[in-house]
Each structure stands twice: as C-alpha cells, then as structure tokens.
C-alpha positions as CSV (number, residue, x, y, z in Angstrom):
1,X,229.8,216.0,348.2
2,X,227.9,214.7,345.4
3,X,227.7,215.9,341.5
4,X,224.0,216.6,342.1
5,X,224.9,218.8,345.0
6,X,227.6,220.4,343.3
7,X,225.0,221.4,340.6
8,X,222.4,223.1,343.3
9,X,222.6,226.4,341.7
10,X,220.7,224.5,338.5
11,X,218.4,222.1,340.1
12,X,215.3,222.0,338.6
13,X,213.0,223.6,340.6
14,X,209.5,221.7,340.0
15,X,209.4,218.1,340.0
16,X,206.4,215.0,339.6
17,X,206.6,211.6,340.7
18,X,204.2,209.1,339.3
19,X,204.3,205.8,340.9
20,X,201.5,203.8,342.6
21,X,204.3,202.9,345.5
22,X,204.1,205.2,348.4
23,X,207.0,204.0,349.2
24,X,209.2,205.1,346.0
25,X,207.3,208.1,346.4
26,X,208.2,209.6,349.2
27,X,211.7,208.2,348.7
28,X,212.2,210.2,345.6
29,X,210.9,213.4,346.7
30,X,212.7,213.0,350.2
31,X,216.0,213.0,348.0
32,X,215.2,215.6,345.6
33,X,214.1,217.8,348.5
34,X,217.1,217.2,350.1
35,X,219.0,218.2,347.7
36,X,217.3,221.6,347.3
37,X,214.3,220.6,344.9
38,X,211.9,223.5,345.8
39,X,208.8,221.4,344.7
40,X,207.7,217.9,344.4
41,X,204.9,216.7,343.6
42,X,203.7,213.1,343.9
43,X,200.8,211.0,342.0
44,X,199.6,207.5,342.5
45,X,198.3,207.1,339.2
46,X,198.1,208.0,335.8
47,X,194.6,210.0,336.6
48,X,196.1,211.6,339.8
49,X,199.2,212.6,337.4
50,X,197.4,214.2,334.6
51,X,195.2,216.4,337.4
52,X,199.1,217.9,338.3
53,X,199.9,218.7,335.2
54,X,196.9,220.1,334.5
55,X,196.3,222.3,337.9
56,X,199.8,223.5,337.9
57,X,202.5,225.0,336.6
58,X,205.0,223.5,333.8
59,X,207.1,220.9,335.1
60,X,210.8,220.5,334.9
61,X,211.3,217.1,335.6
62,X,208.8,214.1,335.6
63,X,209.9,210.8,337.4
64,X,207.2,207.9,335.7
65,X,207.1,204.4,336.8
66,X,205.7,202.5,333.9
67,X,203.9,199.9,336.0
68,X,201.2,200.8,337.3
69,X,197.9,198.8,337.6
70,X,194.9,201.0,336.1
71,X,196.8,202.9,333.0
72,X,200.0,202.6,332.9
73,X,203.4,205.2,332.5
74,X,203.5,205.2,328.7
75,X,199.5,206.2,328.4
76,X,200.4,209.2,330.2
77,X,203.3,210.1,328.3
78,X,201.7,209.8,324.9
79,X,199.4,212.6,326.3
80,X,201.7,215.4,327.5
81,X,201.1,218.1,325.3
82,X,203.8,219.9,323.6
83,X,204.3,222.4,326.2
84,X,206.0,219.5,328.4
85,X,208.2,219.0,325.3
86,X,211.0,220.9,327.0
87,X,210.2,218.6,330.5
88,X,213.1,216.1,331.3
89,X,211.5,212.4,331.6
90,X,212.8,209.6,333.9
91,X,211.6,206.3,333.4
92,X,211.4,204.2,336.4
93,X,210.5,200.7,336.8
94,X,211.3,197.1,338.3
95,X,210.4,195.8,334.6
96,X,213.5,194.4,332.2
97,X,216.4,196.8,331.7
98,X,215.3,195.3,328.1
99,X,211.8,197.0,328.1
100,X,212.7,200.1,330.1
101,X,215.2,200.7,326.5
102,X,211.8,200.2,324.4
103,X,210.0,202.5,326.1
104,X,212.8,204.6,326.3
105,X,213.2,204.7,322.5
106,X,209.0,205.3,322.3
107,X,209.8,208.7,324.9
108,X,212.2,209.9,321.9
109,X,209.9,209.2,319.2
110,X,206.9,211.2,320.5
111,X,209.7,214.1,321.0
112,X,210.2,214.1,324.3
113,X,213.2,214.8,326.3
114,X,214.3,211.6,327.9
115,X,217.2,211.9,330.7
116,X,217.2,208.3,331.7
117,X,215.6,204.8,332.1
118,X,216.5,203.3,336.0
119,X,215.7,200.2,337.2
120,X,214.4,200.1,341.4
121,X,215.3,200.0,344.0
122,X,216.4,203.1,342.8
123,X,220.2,204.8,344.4
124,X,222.0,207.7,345.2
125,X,224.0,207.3,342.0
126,X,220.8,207.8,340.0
127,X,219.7,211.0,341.3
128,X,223.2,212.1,340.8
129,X,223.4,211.1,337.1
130,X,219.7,212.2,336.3
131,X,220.2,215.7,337.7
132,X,223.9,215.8,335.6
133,X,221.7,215.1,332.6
134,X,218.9,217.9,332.9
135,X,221.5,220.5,333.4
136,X,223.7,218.8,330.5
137,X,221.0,218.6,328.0
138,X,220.5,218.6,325.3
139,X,216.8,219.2,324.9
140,X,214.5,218.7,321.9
141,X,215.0,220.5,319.1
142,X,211.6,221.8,319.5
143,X,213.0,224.1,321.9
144,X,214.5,226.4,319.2
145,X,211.2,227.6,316.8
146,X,212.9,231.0,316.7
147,X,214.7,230.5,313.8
148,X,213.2,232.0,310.8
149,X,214.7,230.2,307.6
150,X,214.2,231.0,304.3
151,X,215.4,230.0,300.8
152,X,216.9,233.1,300.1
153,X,218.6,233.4,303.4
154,X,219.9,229.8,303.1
155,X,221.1,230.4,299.8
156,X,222.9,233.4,301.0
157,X,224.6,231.7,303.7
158,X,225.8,229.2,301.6
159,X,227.3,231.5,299.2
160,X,228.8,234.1,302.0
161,X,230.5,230.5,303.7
162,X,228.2,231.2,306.7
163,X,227.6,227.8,306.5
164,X,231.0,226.4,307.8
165,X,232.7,223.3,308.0
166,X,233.8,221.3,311.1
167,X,235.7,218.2,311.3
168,X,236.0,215.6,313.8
169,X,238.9,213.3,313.9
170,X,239.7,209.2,312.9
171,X,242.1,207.7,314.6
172,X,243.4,204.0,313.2
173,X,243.0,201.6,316.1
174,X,246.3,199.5,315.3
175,X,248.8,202.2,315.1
176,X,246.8,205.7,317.6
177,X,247.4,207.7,314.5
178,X,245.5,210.1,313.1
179,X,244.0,209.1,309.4
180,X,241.0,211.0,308.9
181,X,238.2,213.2,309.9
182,X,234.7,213.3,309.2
183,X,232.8,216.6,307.6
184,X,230.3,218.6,309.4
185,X,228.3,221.4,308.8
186,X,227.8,224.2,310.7
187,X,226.0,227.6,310.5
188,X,225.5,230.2,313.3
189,X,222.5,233.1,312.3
190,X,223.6,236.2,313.2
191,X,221.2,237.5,315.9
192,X,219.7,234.0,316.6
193,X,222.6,231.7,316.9
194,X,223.8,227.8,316.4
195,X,221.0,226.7,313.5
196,X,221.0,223.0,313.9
197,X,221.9,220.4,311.1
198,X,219.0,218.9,311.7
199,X,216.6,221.7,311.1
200,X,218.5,223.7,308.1
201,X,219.3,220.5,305.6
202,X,216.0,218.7,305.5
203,X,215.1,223.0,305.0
204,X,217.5,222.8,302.5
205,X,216.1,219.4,300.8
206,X,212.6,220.0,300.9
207,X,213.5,223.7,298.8
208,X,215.7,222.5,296.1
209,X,219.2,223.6,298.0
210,X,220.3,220.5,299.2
211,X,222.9,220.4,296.0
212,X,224.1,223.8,296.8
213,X,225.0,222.4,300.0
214,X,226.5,219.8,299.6
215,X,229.0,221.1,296.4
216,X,229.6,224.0,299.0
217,X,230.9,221.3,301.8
218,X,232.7,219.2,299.1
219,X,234.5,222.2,298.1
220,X,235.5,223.3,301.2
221,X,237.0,219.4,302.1
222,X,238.3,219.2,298.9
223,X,240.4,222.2,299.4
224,X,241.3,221.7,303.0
225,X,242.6,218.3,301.5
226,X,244.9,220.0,299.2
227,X,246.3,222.1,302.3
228,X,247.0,219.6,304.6
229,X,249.1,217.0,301.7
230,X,250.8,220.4,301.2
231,X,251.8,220.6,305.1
232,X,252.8,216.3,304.8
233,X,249.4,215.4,306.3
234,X,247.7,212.7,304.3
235,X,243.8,211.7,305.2
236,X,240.8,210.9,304.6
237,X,237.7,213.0,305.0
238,X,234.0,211.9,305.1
239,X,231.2,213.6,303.9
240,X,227.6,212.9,304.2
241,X,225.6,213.0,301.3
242,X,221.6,212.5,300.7
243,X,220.3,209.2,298.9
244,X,219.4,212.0,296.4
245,X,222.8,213.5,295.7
246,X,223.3,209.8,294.1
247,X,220.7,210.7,291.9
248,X,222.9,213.8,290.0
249,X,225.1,211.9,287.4
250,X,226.8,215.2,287.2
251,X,228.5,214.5,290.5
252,X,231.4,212.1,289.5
253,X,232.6,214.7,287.6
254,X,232.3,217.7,289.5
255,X,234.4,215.4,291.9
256,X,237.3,214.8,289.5
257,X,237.2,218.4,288.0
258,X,237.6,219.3,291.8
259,X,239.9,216.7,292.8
260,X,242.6,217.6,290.0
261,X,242.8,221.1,290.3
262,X,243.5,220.9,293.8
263,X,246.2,218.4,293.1
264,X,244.0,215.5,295.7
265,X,243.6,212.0,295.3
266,X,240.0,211.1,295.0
267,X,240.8,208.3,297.1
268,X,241.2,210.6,299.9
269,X,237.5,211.1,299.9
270,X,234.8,209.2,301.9
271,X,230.8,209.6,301.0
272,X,228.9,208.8,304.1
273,X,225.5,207.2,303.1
274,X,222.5,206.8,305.8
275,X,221.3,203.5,305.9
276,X,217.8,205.2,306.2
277,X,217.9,206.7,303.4
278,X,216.1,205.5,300.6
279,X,216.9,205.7,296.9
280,X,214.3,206.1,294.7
281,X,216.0,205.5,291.4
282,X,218.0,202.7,291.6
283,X,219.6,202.6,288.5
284,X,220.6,206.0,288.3
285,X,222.1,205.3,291.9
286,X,224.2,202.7,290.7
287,X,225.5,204.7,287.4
288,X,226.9,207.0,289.9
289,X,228.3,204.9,292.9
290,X,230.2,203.1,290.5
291,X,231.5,206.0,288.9
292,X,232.8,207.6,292.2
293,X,234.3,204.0,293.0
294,X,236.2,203.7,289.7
295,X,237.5,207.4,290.4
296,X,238.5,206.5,294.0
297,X,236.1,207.5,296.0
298,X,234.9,205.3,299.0
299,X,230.9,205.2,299.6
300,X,230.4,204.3,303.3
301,X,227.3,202.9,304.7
302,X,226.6,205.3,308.1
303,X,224.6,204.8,311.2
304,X,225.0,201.0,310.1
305,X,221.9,198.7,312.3
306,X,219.7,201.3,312.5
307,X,218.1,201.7,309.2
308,X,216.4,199.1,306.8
309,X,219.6,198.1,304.8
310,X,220.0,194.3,303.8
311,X,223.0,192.1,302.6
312,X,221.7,192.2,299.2
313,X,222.5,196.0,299.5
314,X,225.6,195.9,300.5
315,X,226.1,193.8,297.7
316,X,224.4,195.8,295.3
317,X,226.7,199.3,295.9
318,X,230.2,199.3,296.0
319,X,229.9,200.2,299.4
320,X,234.0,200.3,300.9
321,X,233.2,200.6,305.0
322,X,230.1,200.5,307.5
323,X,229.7,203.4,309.7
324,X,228.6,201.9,313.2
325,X,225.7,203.9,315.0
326,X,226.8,205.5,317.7
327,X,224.0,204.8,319.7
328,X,225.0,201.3,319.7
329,X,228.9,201.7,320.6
330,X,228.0,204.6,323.1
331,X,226.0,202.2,325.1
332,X,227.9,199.0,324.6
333,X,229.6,199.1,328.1
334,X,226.4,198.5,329.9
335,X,224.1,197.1,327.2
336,X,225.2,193.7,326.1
337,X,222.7,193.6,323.2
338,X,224.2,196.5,322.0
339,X,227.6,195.0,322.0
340,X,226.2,191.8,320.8
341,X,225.4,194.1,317.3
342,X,228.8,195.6,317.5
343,X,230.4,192.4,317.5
344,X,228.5,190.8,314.8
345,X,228.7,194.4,312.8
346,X,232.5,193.9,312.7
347,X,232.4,190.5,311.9
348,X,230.1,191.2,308.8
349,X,232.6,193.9,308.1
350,X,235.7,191.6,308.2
351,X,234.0,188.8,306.3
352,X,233.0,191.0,303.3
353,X,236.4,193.0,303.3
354,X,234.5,196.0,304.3
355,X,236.5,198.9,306.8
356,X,234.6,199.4,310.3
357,X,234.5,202.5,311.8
358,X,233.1,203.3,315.5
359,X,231.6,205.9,316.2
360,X,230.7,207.5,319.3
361,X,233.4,206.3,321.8
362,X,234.1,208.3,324.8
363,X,235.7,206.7,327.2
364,X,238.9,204.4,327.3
365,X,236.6,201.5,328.6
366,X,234.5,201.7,325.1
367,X,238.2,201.8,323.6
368,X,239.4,199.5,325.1
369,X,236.2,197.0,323.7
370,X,235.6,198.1,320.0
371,X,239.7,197.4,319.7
372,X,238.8,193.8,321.3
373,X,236.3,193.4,318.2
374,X,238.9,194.3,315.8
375,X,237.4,197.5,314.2
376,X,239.6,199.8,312.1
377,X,238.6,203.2,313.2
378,X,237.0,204.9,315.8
379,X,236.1,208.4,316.2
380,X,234.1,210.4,319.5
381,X,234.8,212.8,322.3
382,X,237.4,210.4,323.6
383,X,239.9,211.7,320.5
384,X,238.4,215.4,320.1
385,X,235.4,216.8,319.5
386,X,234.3,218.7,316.1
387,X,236.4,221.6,315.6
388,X,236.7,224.3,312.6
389,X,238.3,222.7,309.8
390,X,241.3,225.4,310.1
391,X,242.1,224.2,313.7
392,X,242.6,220.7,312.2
393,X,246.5,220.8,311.3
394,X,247.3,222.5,314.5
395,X,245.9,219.8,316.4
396,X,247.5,217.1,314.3
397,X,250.7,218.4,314.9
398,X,250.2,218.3,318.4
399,X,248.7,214.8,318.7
400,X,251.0,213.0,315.5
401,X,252.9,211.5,318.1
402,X,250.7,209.3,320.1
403,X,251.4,205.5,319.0
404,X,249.3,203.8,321.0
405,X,245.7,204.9,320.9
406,X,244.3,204.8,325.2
407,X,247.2,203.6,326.1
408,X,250.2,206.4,325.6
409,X,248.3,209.0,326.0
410,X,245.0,210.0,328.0
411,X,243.4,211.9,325.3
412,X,244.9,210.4,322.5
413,X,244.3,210.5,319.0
C-alpha cells in the first residue's frame, strides 16, 4: 500500500490539471481518481483553465504544466485570486529542474501554497509525495486573518509571559554533543490559538513594541542561562534580533546589567542578525556591535545567501559565525546548486575564522554531507524540534551521552 493511499481519509477532494498533453492529462486524473480523488478536472490551456476556476467551486489542488504554447502556466498563476490562496500548487514540466526551482520560488512570492515542482514523465512516487504534502502543510499564512492584534493586547502578553520562549537545540559536529540552542518565540491567544512569529513581530515593529519583545526574550534566555550552569550545563543560546535593536545604544548595557546578576558569561550569548535586514544608521550600528563584542557577545549573520549581505560587511561588523539558510541545506541532497553554496559558505567561513552553523538538517543523509564540508554546528528536526525552554535540561540529560552525532545514536544530538 502506498502513503497516498494510506492518507485516503484526507485526500483532497477537488482537483485541476492544466496541461496541453492529453496524454498527462488523463494520466494524472486516472491516478488521482484511483486513488479516491472524488473530482478531477482537466484543462488544455491557460483559457480553458481560468473558465474552471471560474464556473466551479474552489479548488484543493491545481496540477500546472508551465509549458504550454498560447499563455503559459505562470500567466495563470499570477491571476488566481486570493481565494485560491489556500489551494495547493504543483508545478509540472519537462523544462530544467533549474527553472521549475524559479518558478517555484515566483509561486511563493505571489503567496501561494506551493507543494512541489516535478519534472515528467511524472511517477507513482510523485503522487505519493504531493498528496503527503497537502495533508502536511503548512499553508499560507493568509489562512489565519482571525487573529485580532492589538498594541494593548501585545503589550499585555508580553508582560503576563504569554509570549513564551522555545528553544531548539546545537549539536557540535566533531564531538555529537550538545552546545547550544537557539531562541524562539512563541505565543498562543487564548480563544484563537498558535499566533505566528511571523504575523505578531513585524505587529510588534511596526507599533513601537519590538524592544519590549525582545528585552522580554533576552531576559527569559538570560535566566534560563543562569539555571542550566547551575545544573553543570554550559551553552550557548541564540537570539534573533532586528537590524533596529542595533540601533538602541542602551542595549550593551542592559546586557551586562543582566548578564551579572544572573551570574552568566556574556559569552554564552549569540545575536542572530538577518542578512536582509537593513541598518539604517550605520554608525550607531557599529557603536553597539562592537560594544556587545568587547562584552562577549557573538553577533551571527543568519539565513546567510539569502539576503543582500557583501564581504565588505562581513568585514565591517564583528560578525563571529554565519547562520546557513536552511532552505539551502534542506534541499542540498537533491539540488547540487544548493550544495554548491553550502560548500563555498563553509569555505568563506573557514577562510575568515568565522563558526558555520547548519541549519535545517533532517535527515542522516544531510548529516552525513554538511559534516563532509566541515561545518561546526548543525541544528533541525534531525536533533529535536523546538521545545519549551523548561523541557531543555531534561532532554539534555537524556541525550548528553551521544558521542558521535548520526552515527551512535538514531536521533542523536
């Protein structure tokens, strides 16, 4: 039996295939039908596509060859009105694996819920993974507009510790053991639910909170810090902070202050900086990073490849480690440009003295390759996913002994 017919139960239940090849056509809807798709609909063309979407009801799942000769697959996407936003997309085409990752990337932008790019002739395995992904999600963000924020309720949460933090371990790659974690937030709305970080902090930015925050989150590290070297447990912990937050020249000291009367090493901290961010005062940025890297403190460049940063920035901040995208080392097993940047990542890295951390591995295969490009520390579902920060000693304890990381134990730290 297959994982899509293990999943019948959840089978989306109204399906479109554009493509201008009968053939692929009737193939695809033969197979979803077979596997209990209730209805399929076909199109030829882009014209023939938007007539379906427009006679009928919302669709579930949309199958698009990009190809086709009059107007082709990404015209049509670029049209689909927001109430497809919650639609899953499957790009299909005999084009370059290299394009079909382009267009993919343009599906993502224009907020739509991409589930998979797949090259023809098209196989069982495909079906199997596509229909996995629509039941896995997750879907866009737009799919949540219930949740009513407002300044005074984000400031409450904040202050009542509704807001709470997670933490996701670091493993080093030479010795398996466990050497930090990385900060997250978290904040479930009574009555609505999970509140996504990436609808409640740019809420938080945009209405003069964003400082609140993030004192709130270094606090809340800081004194988990101070716990865990009072239990023997020595680490690091990252903490993403805003190009703004480099902005308050305030900050190096609240740090200390903090740090001291907690009895914990500044050095035990790690500042995560987007590479997309952009600082706006330069100088003032400056002041502070080098203020937090006389105290200790490491400033990390995150989601490294991804944003606009240059070598002359890395030489301009005291950055002390590069953050790899995980985009880039999730996909690395079957995208060779994607390991390609890796590899040169880690060599940049290693030639300016800079630690490289991995991000996003999640299976012993993508292990198994970022240790053969010498990174430092890598992090993902592989080793454990985010958990409350209290759980974090417990699991430490049970995971301290693993010496070999992918290779003593399955789930190893």
């Amino acid at each position: 039996m297959t994982t899509a017919q293990n999943l019948e139960s959840r089978l989306p239940q109204r399906v479109l295939v554009v493509d201008d090849d009968p053939f692929t056509c009737d193939v695809v809807k033969r197979r979803l039908e077979r596997l209990g798709v209730s209805t399929v609909l076909t199109a030829g063309s882009v014209e023939e596509a938007r007539t379906c979407l427009s006679d009928s009801a919302r669709m579930d799942l949309i199958f698009c060859d990009l190809g086709m000769p009059d107007e082709d697959g990404v015209t049509l996407l670029r049209g689909l009105s927001p109430e497809h936003a919650e639609c899953g997309i499957v790009l299909i085409s005999a084009i370059s694996d290299k394009l079909l990752r382009v267009v993919g990337n343009l599906v993502s932008a224009h907020g739509l819920w991409l589930l998979g790019t797949l090259s023809k002739p098209l196989t069982t395995h495909d079906f199997d993974q596509v229909l996995v992904a629509w039941n896995q999600g997750p879907r866009p963000s737009i799919d949540r507009p219930q949740a009513q924020l407002s300044v005074d309720r984000l400031s409450a949460a904040i202050r009542d510790g509704e807001i709470q933090v997670h933490v996701q371990p670091q493993c080093a790659l030479d010795t398996g053991q466990l050497v930090g974690v990385e900060a997250l937030s978290r904040w479930t709305l009574p009555g609505y639910g999970p509140v996504f970080p990436d609808l409640f902090i740019p809420f938080a930015t945009t209405h003069g909170l964003l400082n609140e925050l993030t004192e709130h989150v270094i606090t809340e590290v800081i004194n988990a810090l101070s716990t865990w070297n009072e239990h023997g447990l020595t680490l690091t912990a990252s903490i993403n902070i805003a190009a703004s937050t480099l902005h308050r020249v305030d900050l190096p000291e609240f740090v200390i202050d903090l740090c001291t009367s907690r009895g914990v090493n500044p050095n035990q901290l790690v500042f995560e900086l987007t590479e997309s961010d952009v600082i706006n005062d330069l100088t003032r940025a400056l002041d502070v990073a080098s203020r937090l890297y006389l105290a200790g403190v490491t400033l990390s460049l995150d989601d490294y490849g991804t944003g606009q940063a240059t070598l002359s920035q890395l030489r301009q901040f005291p950055f002390g480690e590069i953050k790899l995208d995980r985009s880039f080392v999730a996909s690395m097993r079957e995208d060779t440009e994607a390991r390609t940047i890796v590899e040169s990542s880690c060599r940049l890295a290693r030639s300016l003295e800079l630690r490289c951390v991995a991000e996003g591995v999640e299976d012993a295969l993508t292990l198994q390759m970022v240790r053969q490009l010498d990174c430092d520390l890598v992090q993902g579902y592989l080793i454990a996913k985010p958990m409350p920060i209290g759980q974090l000693l417990d699991w430490s304890q049970q995971h301290k002994s693993i010496a070999a990381l992918g290779v003593s134990h399955p789930s190893a730290c």
